[in-house]
N, C-alpha and C positions, 0 to 999 in steps of 0.2 A: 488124040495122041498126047500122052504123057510132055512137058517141057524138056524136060531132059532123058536120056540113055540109063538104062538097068544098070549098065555094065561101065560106069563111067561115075568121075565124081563130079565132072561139070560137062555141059551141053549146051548147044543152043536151043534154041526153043522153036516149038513150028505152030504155036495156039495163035489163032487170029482173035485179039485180046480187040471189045469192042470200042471205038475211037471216043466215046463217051469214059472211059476207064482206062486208057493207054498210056501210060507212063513212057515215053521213052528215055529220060534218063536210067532206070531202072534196068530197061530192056541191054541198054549199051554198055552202063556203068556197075551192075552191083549183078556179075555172073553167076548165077545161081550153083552151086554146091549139093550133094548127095552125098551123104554118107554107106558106104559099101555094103552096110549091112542092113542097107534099107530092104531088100527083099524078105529076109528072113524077120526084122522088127515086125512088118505088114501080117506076114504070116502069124508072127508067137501075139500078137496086140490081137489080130482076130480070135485065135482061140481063148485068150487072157478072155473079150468079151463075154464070150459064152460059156465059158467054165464062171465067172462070175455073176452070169445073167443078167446084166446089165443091158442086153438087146435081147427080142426075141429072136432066135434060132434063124426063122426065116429074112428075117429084116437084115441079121449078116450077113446072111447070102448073096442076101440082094444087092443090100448098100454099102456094106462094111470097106471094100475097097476105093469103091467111088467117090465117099466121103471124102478119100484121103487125107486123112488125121496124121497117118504116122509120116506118109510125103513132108506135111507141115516141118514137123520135128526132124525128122533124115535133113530138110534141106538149112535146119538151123542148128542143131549142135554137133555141128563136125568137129570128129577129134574126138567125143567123148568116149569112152569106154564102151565094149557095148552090153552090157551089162545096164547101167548108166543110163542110155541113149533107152535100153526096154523102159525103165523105170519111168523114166520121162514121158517115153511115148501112152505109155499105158495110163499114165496121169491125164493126161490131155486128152486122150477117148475118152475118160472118166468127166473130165471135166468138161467136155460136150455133153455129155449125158446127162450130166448135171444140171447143164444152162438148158438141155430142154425138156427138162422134168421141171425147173422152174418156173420155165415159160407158159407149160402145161397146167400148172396148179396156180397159173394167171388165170391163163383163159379159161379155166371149167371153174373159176370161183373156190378153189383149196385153201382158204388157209390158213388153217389148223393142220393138214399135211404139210404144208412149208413148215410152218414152226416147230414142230415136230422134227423136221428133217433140219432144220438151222441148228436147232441146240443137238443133237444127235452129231451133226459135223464139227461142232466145236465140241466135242468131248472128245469124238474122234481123233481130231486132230493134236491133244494133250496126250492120248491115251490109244493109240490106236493098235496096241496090244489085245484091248480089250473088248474091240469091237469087231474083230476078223468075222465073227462067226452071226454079224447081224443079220438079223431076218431079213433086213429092206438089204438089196441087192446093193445101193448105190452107196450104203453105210460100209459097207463088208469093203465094198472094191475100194472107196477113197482108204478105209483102212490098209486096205493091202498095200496101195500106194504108198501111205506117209511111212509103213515099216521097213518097205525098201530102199525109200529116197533119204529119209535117216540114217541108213548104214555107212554113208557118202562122205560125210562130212562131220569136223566135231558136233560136240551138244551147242556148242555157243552158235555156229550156222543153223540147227533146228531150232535152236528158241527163234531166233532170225525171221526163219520162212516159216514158224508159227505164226506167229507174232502178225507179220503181213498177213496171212491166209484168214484168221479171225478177221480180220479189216477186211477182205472179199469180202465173207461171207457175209458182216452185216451190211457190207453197199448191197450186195442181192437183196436184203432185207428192205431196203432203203428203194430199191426198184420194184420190187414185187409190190411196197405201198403206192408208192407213183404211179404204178400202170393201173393198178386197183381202183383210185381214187381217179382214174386222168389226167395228172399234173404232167405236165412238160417243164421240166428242168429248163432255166435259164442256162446262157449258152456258159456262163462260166461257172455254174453251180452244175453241169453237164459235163463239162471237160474235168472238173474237180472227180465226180462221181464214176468217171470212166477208166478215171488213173485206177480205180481200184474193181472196178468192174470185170476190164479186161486184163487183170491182174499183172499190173506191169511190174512190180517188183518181185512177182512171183517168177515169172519168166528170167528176170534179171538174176536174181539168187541164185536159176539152175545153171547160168551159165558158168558158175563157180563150179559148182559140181562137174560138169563138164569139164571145167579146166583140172580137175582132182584138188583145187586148191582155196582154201576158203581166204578173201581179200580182208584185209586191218580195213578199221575205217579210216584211217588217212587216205586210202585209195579209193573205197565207194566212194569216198564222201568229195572228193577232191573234182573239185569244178568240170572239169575237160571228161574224166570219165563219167561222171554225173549224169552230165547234159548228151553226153551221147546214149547213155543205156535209155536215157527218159526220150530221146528221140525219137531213137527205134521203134520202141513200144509207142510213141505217142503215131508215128507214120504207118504202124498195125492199124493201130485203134482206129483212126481215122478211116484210112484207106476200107477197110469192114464197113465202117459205117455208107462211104458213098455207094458201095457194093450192095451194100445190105439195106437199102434206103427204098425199093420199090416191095422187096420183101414184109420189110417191118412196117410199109405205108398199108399193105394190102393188111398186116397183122393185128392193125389197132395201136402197134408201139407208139412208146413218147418218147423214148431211150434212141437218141439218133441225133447227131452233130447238125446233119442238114432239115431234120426237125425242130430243132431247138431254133436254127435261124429264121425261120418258117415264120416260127409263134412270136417269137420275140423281139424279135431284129425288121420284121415286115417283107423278109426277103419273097420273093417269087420261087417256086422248085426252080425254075430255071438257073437265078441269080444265087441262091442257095448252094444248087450242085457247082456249080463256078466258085462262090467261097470256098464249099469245102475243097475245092481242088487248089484251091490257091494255096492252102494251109497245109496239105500234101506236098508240095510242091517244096513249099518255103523249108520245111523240114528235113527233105532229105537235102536241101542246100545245107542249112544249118549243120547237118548232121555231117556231111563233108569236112563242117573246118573245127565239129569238137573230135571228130577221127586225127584230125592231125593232132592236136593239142594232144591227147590222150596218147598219139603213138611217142611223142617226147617225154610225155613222161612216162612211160614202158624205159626209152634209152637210159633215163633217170636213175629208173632202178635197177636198172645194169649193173650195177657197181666193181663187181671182180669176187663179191662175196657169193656164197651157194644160195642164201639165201635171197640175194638181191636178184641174181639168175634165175630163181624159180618163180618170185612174185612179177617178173618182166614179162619170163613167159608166159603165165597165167593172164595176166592184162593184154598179152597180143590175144590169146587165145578167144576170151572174152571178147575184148573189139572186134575181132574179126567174125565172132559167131551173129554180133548186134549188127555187123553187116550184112551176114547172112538173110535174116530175121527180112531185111529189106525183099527180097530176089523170092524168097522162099512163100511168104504170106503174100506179095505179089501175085505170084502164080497158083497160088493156091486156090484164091478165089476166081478165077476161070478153069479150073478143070475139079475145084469140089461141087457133088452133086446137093451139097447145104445151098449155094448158092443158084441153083439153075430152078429160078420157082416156074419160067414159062411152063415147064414139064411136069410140074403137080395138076394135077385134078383141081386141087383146093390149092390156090395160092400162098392163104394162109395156114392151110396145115402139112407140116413137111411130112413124106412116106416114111418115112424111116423111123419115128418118132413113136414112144407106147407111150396113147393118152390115160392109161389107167396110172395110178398115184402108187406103186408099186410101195411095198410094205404096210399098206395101209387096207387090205383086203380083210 
C-alpha cells in the first residue's frame, strides 16, 4: 500500500518500514507531500519510456510503476509547474536507466561501450539539439531531457546544471574504474565521490526550476542555504546506501558508505550498519537548524521590494522542497521494487534491467 492517498497532497503512511531502516524522526517530523499531478506524471513518464525505448515494452509493464521513480519526484518538487515537474520526472527514469546500463557494462566487462556512451553524453549535454535523433536510445532520451529542462531557466542556470552534469558523468567514469579494477574508496575519498555520483547539485539546481526562479550566488552560496541543500542530498545518499548495502553486497559493489567502513575503518556489517545510521541520523538533526538559519534569511530578503518578494519565495520554496527530499526518498526505498532483492531470482541481477549494451548492436 502506497504511503500516502492519490487523492491527497499529504498522508499518513501504513508501510511496516523494517526496524533495521526505521527512521522515526522522519515518520513524525518531515510529512511527506504529493504533488496532484502525480497520477497523470506516472502515466505521460511511462509512455515517455517507451516511445523512447529506454525499457523494453514488457519490462514496463511489468515494473515501470513499481519502481516508483516518478512517486520520488511527485513527493519532492511540490509546487512546481507541471509541465516542469514532467521534465524532471522524466529526467530521473532517464537517469535510472542510465545508472543501470552502467552498472551493466560493469558486470559484463564493456568498456568501450561506457566510453562511447560518456563522451556521447557530454556532447549531449553541450548540444542536445543534436542528438534527439540518436540511435542508442539512452542518448536520444537524456537529449530529450536537457532540451526541455533548458527551456526553464536562463542560459546562465544551463551553463550551471552543465557544468555539474559533466562532473556526474566523469565520477561514473571514476566508478565504472573502481569497480573494474576492485578498489574500495576510502571512506572520505567515498563521500567525496558520492556528492557527485548521486548527483547532489543536480537535484539541487532543479529545485530552482521548480521555484520558476533562478537564485544569485549570494544565496546558493550563502552558509545556512548551503549546508541545507548539501544535507538533504547528503541524508539521500546515505540513507540508499544503508538500503542498498545487502543489494550491492550480493552485486560485487565497492561504491557503499557501509562498505567503505568495512575495508577501511575495520568496522564489523554490524558496527558499520550502526555508523552508517549514526550519520543518518546526525544529519537530518543538523539539517533541522541550517532550516532555520535558511528561513531567516528568506525573512531577510523580504524587503518590501518585488524583487526581494520573489527571491524570499523562491528560498521558502526550495527549503521546503530539500525537506521534502527527506519523507519522499525515505519512503521510497520501501515501497520501490529497485530495492526489494529478496524477490529477484538473481539477487544480483535486477528484472527490470536490459543487460544488452543498447546502441551498440
Amino acid at each position: 500500500m502506497p504511503a500516502f492517498s492519490h487523492s491527497t497532497t499529504t498522508a499518513s503512511t501504513a508501510i511496516a518500514v523494517p526496524p533495521s531502516l526505521s527512521l522515526p524522526v522522519i515518520e513524525a517530523a518531515f510529512p511527506r507531500r504529493l504533488h496532484p499531478y502525480w497520477p497523470r506524471l506516472q502515466e505521460k513518464t511511462r509512455v515517455w519510456l517507451l516511445e523512447k525505448r529506454l525499457m523494453p515494452a514488457d519490462k514496463i509493464r511489468e515494473y515501470a510503476d513499481g519502481l516508483c521513480y516518478t512517486d520520488l519526484m511527485a513527493g519532492y518538487y511540490s509546487g512546481a509547474p507541471d509541465e516542469v515537474l514532467q521534465a524532471i520526472a522524466d529526467y530521473s527514469a532517464w537517469f535510472f536507466v542510465w545508472d543501470d546500463r552502467h552498472d551493466r557494462d560493469i558486470v559484463y566487462g564493456r568498456p568501450d561501450a561506457w566510453r562511447r556512451l560518456r563522451f556521447r553524453l557530454h556532447a549531449a549535454l553541450d548540444s542536445p539539439r543534436h542528438h534527439l535523433l540518436h540511435p542508442d536510445p539512452l542518448v536520444a532520451g537524456f537529449a530529450d531531457c536537457m532540451m526541455r529542462i533548458y527551456s526553464f531557466l536562463p542560459a546562465t542556470w544551463n551553463a550551471r546544471f552543465a557544468r555539474h552534469f559533466h562532473a556526474v558523468i566523469e565520477a561514473y567514469d571514476r566508478e565504472f574504474r573502481n569497480r573494474s579494477e576492485g578498489n574500495i574508496p576510502t571512506v572520505e575519498e567515498y563521500l567525496a565521490l558520492r556528492r557527485l555520483t548521486f548527483a547532489h547539485w543536480i537535484w539541487t539546481d532543479l529545485l530552482e526550476a521548480s521555484a520558476g526562479c533562478e537564485l544569485p550566488d549570494s544565496i546558493r552560496k550563502h552558509p545556512g542555504y548551503r549546508r541545507a541543500a548539501l544535507l538533504s542530498q547528503e541524508f539521500a545518499a546515505w540513507y540508499n546506501d544503508l538500503c542498498s548495502l545487502p543489494k550491492e553486497i550480493a552485486g560485487d559493489e565497492v561504491h557503499n558508505l557501509g562498505i567503505s567502513l568495512i575495508k577501511h575503518e575495520g568496522l564489523t556489517l554490524e558496527d558499520a550498519v550502526a555508523e552508517v545510521r549514526r550519520r543518518i541520523e546526525e544529519c537530518i538533526a543538523d539539517f533541522l537548524v541550517a532550516e532555520q538559519g535558511t528561513l531567516r534569511l528568506a525573512d531577510r530578503l523580504d524587503d518590501g521590494t518585488v524583487r526581494g518578494m520573489e527571491l524570499s519565495a523562491a528560498v521558502r520554496s526550495c527549503l521546503g522542497n530539500m525537506r521534502n527530499w527527506f519523507s519522499s526518498v525515505y519512503w521510497f526505498h520501501h515501497e520501490s521494487g529497485r530495492y526489494m532483492v529478496d524477490s529477484w531470482d538473481d539477487r544480483s541481477t535486477p528484472p527490470y534491467v536490459n543487460n544488452e549494451a543498447a546502441g551498440e548492436k
